[in-house]
N, C-alpha and C positions, 0 to 999 in steps of 0.2 A: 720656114725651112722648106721652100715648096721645088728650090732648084738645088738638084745634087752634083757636085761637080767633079767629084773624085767619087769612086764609087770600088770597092775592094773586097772579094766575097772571100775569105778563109777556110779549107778543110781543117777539117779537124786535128788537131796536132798543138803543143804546148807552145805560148804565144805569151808575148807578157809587152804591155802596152807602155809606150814612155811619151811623155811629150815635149814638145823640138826647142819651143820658148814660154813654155812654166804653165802654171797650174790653170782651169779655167773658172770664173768668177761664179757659174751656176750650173748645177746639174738636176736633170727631169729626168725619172726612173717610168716607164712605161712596162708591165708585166702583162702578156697574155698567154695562153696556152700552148702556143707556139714559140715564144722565143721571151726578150726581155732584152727593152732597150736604154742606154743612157744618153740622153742628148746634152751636150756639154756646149755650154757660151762661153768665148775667153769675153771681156773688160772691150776687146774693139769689135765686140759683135762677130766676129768669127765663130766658126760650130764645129763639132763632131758630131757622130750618133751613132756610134758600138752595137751591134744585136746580137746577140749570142744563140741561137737555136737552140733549144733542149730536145728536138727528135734527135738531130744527128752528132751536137757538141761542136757546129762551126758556125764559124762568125759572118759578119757582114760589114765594113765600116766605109759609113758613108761621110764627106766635109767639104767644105768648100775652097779648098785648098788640098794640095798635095799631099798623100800619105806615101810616108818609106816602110818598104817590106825588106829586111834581112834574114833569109831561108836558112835560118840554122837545123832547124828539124831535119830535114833530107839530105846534111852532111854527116855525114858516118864521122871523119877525119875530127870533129865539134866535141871538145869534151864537156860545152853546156848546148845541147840539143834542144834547148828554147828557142822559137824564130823572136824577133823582135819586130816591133809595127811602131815607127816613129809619126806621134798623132800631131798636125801643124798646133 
């Protein structure tokens, strides 16, 4: 996982994670004092890797493919004020 290709840093605001073509075959949990990350392999070697910060409660999400952001938080007009972050 040495090259990032999409790279997506999140403030903090409620965020709920989906993914775009199904589940992935393994995941590796990394905890430090700073943050706590999941690196996710789908089946054709494709990745993710979610970090969550616990100083400030935002994210990071790094893959080697495209990720979609839908800014629901910052629509007043939203009567579910979740953003969603569709994972490749």
């Amino acid at each position: 996982m040495s090259e990032r290709s999409f790279d997506l840093r999140l403030p903090p605001a409620p965020y709920r994670f989906q993914w775009r073509s199904g589940e992935p075959a393994q995941c590796a949990v990394t905890r430090t004092a700073m943050y706590e990350e999941h690196r996710y392999t789908h089946a054709d070697g494709h990745w993710v890797a979610i970090r969550h910060y616990r100083m400030d409660d935002s994210y990071r999400v790094m893959a080697d493919q495209e990720i979609e952001l839908f800014d629901n938080a910052n629509d007043v007009t939203r009567m579910d004020p979740q953003s969603i972050v569709i994972l490749p």
